[in-house]
C-alpha positions as a Markdown table, in Angstrom:
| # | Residue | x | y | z |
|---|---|---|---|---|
| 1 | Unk | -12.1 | -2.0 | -10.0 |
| 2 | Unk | -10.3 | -0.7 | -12.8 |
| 3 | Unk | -7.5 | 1.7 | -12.4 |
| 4 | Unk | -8.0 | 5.5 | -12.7 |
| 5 | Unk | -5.7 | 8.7 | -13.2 |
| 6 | Unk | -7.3 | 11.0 | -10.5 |
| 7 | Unk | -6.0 | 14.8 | -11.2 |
| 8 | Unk | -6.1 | 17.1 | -8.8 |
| 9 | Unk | -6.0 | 20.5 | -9.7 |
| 10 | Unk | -7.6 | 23.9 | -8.9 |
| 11 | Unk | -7.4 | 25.2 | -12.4 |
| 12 | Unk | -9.9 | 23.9 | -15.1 |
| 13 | Unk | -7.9 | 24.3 | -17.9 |
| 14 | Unk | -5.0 | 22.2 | -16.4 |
| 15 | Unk | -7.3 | 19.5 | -15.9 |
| 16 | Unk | -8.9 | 19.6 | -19.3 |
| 17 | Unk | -5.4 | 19.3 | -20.9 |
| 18 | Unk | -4.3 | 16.5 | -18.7 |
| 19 | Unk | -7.2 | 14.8 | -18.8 |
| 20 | Unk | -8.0 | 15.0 | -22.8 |
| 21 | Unk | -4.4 | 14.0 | -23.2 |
| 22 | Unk | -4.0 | 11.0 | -21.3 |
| 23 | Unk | -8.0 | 10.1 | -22.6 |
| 24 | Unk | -6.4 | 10.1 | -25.4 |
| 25 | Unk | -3.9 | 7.6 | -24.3 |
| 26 | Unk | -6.8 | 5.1 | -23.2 |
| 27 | Unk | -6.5 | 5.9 | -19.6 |
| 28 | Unk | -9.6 | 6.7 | -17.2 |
| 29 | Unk | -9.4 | 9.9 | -15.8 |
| 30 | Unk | -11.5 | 11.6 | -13.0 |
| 31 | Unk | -10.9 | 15.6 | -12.3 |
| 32 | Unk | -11.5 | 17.4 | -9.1 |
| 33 | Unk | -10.8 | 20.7 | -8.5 |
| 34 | Unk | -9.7 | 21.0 | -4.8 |
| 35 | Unk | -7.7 | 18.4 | -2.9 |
| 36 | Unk | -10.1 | 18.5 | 0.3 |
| 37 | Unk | -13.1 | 16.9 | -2.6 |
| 38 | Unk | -10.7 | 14.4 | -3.6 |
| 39 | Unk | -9.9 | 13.3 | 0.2 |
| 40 | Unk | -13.8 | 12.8 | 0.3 |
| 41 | Unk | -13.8 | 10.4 | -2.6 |
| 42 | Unk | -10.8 | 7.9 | -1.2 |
| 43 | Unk | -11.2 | 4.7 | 0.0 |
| 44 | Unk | -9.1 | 1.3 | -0.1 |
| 45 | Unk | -10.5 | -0.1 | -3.4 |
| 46 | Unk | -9.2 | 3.0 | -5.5 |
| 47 | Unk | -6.5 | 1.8 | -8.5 |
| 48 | Unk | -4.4 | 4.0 | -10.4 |
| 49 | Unk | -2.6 | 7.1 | -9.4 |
| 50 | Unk | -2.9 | 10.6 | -8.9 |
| 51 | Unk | -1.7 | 14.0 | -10.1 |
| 52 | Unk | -2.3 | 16.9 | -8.1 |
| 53 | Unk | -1.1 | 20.4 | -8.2 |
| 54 | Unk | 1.3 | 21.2 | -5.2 |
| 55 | Unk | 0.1 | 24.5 | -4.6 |
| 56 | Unk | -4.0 | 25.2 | -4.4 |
| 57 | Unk | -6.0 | 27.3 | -2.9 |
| 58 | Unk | -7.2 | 25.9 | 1.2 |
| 59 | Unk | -5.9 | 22.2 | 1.3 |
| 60 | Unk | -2.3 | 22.5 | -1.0 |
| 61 | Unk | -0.9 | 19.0 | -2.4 |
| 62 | Unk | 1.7 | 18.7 | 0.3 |
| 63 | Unk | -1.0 | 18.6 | 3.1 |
| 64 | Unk | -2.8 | 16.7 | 0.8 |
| 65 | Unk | 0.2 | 13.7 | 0.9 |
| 66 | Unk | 0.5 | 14.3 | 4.5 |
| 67 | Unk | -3.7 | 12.8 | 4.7 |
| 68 | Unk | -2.8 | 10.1 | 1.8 |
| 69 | Unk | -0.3 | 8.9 | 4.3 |
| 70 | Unk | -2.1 | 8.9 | 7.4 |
| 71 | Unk | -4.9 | 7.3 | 6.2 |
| 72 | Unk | -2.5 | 4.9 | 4.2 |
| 73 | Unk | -3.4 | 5.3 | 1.4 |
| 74 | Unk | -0.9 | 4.3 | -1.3 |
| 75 | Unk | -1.7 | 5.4 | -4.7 |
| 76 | Unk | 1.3 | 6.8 | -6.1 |
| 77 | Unk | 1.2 | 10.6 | -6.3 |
| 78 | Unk | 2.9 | 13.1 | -9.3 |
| 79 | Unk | 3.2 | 16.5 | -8.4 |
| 80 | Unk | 3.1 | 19.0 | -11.0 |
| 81 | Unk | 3.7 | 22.6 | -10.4 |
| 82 | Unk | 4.4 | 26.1 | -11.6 |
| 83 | Unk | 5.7 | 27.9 | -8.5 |
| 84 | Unk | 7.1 | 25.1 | -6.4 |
| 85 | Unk | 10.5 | 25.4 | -4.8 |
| 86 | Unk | 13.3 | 23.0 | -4.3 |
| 87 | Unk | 12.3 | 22.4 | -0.2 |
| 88 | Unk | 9.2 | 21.2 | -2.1 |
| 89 | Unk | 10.2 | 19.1 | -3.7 |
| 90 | Unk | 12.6 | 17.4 | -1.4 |
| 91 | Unk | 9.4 | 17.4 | 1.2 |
| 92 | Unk | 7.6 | 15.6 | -1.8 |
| 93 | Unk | 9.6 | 13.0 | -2.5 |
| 94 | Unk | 11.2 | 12.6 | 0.8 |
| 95 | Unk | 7.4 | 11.8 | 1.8 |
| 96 | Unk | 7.1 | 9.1 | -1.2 |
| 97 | Unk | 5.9 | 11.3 | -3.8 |
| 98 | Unk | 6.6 | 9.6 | -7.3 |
| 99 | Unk | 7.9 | 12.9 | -9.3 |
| 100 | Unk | 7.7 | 16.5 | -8.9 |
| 101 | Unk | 7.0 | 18.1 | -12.5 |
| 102 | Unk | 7.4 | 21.4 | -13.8 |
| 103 | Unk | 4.5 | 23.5 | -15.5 |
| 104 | Unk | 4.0 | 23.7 | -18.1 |
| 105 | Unk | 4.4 | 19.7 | -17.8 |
| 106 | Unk | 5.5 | 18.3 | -20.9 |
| 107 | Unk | 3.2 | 15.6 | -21.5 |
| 108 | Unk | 5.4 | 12.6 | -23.0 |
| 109 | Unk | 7.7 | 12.8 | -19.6 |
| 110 | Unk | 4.0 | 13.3 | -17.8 |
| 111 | Unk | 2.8 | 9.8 | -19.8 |
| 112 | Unk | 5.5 | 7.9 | -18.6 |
| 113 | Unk | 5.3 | 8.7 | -14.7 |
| 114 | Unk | 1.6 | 7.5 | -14.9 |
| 115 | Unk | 2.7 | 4.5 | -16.4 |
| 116 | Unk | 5.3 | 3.9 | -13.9 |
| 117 | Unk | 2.6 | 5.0 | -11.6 |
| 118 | Unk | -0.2 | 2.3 | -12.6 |
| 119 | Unk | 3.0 | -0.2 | -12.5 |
| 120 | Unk | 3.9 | 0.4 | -9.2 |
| 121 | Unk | -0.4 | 0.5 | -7.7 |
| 122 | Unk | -0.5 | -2.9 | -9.6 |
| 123 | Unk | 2.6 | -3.9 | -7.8 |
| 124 | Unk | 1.1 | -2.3 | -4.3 |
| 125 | Unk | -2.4 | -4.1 | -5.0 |
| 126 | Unk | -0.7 | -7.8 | -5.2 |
| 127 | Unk | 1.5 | -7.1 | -1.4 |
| 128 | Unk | -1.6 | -5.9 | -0.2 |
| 129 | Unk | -3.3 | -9.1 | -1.4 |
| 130 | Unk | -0.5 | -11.0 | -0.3 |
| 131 | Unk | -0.9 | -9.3 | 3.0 |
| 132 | Unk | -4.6 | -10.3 | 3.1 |
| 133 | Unk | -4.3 | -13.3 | 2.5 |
| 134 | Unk | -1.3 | -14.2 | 5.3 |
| 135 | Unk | -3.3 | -12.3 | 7.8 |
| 136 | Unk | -6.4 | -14.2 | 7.1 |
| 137 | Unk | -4.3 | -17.5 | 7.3 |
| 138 | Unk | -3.1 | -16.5 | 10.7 |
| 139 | Unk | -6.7 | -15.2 | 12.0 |
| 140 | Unk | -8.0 | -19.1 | 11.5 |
| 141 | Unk | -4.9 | -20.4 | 14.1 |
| 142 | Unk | -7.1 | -21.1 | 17.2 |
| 143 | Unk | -5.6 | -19.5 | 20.4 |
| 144 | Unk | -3.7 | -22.6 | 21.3 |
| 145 | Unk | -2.1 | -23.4 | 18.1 |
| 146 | Unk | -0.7 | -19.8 | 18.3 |
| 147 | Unk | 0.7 | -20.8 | 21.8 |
| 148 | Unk | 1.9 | -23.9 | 19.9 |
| 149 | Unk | 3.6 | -21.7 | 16.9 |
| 150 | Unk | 5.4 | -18.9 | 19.1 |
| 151 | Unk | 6.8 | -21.6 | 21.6 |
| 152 | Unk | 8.3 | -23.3 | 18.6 |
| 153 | Unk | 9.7 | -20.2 | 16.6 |
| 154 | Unk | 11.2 | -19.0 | 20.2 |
| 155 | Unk | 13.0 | -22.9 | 19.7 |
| 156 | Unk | 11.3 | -24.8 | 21.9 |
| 157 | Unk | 11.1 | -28.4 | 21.5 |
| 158 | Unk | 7.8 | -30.4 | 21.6 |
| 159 | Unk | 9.1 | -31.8 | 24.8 |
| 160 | Unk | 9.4 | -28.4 | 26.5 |
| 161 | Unk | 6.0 | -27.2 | 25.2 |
| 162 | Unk | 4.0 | -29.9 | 26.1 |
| 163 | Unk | 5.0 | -29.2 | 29.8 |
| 164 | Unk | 5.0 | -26.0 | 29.3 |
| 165 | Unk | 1.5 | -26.2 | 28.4 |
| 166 | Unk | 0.3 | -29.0 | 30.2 |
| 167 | Unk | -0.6 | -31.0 | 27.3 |
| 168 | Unk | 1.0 | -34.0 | 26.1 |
| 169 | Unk | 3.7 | -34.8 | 23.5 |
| 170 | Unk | 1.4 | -36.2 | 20.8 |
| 171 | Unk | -0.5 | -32.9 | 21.2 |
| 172 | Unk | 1.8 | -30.7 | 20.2 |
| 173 | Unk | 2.6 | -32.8 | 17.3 |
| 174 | Unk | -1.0 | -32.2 | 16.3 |
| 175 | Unk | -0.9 | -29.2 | 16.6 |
| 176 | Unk | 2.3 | -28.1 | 14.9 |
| 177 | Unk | 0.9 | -30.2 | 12.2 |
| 178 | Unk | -2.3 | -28.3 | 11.8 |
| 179 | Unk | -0.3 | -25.1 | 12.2 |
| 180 | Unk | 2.0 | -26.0 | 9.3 |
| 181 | Unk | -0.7 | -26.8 | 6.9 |
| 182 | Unk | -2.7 | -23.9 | 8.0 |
| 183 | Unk | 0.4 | -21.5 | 7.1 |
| 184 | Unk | 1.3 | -23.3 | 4.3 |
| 185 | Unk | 4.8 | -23.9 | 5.5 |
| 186 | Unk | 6.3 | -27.1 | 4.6 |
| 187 | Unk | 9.7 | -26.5 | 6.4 |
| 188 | Unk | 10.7 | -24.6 | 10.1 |
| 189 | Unk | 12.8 | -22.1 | 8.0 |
| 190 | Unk | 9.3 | -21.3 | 6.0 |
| 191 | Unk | 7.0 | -21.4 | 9.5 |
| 192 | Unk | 9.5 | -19.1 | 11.1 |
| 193 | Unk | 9.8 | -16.5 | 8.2 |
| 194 | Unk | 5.7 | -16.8 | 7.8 |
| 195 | Unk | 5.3 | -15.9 | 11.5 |
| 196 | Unk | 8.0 | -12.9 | 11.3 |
| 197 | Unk | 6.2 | -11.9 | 8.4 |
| 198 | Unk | 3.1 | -11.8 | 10.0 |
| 199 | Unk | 4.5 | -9.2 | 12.9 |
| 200 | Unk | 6.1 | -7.3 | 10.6 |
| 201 | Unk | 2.8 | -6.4 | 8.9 |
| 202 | Unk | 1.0 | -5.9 | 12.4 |
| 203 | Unk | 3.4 | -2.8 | 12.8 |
């Protein structure tokens, strides 16, 4: 899926502006006029990044953040407002907001956060593939190769886990060997830091 600028705002004319402008800039826009619409429209495949207005009528943009981040979604978000305040802003950023701009926005500084946005979605996109993809390798370990792999990241020798499994020597050998490959971890150093990895992503 390509990646789109998705602007947020209650008034029309706003989005017009932004959108025309940026259109004219060759990026793919899509308006929508109150942040609870928007929310309807997210899933995990969008690309791009948003803009939204921080104060609007019903669901304002800092609630708005507050559901992007529940529901982890992490398209990175540009505020743009005309009667924000400096708590705003700090709540905005503080909460992982990319910028907090000023109306009227001036629309070269506006240009260059969504280019810094689409860098940093592309950049989110590849550790979420990377994420994938490590997951997936440690969701084909069958349940006693991951016996196998924590016993030997805790330091265990083959020794100890064969008795402590009941299994012999040679076993665990094939085991650890299948686990290895299966990781794609040549070294301990690598099997350790994959399997660390790993938890730190189940968090």
């Amino acid at each position: 899926m390509s990646q789109s600028v998705f602007i947020v705002d209650d008034d029309p004319a706003v989005r017009d502006s932004i959108s025309l402008w940026l259109s004219c800039h060759d990026y793919d826009t899509r308006c929508f006029a109150d942040a609870k619409h928007f929310l309807g429209q997210v899933t995990q495949t969008l690309e791009g990044c948003i803009i939204a207005d921080i104060r609007m009528p019903g669901m304002g943009g800092l609630e708005l953040q507050a559901h992007l981040n529940k529901i982890n979604c992490q398209l990175p978000l540009i505020f743009i407002t005309g009667h924000g305040t400096v708590p705003m802003a700090v709540e905005a950023i503080k909460n992982g907001a990319l910028d907090y701009l000023r109306k009227p926005v001036d629309e070269m500084q506006l240009l260059q956060k969504v280019k810094e946005g689409f860098i940093t979605d592309s950049i989110n996109n590849q550790k979420r593939q990377r994420s994938l993809q490590h997951q997936s390798r440690f969701k084909s370990l069958t349940k006693r190769e991951l016996e196998v792999l924590e016993l030997v990241v805790a330091g265990a020798s083959n020794k100890v886990i064969a008795s402590g499994l009941g299994i012999s020597h040679r076993t665990v050998e094939v085991h650890r060997a299948k686990v290895m490959l299966k990781l794609g971890a040549k070294t301990l150093p690598q099997l350790v830091k994959s399997y660390l990895t790993m938890l730190e992503s189940s968090y």
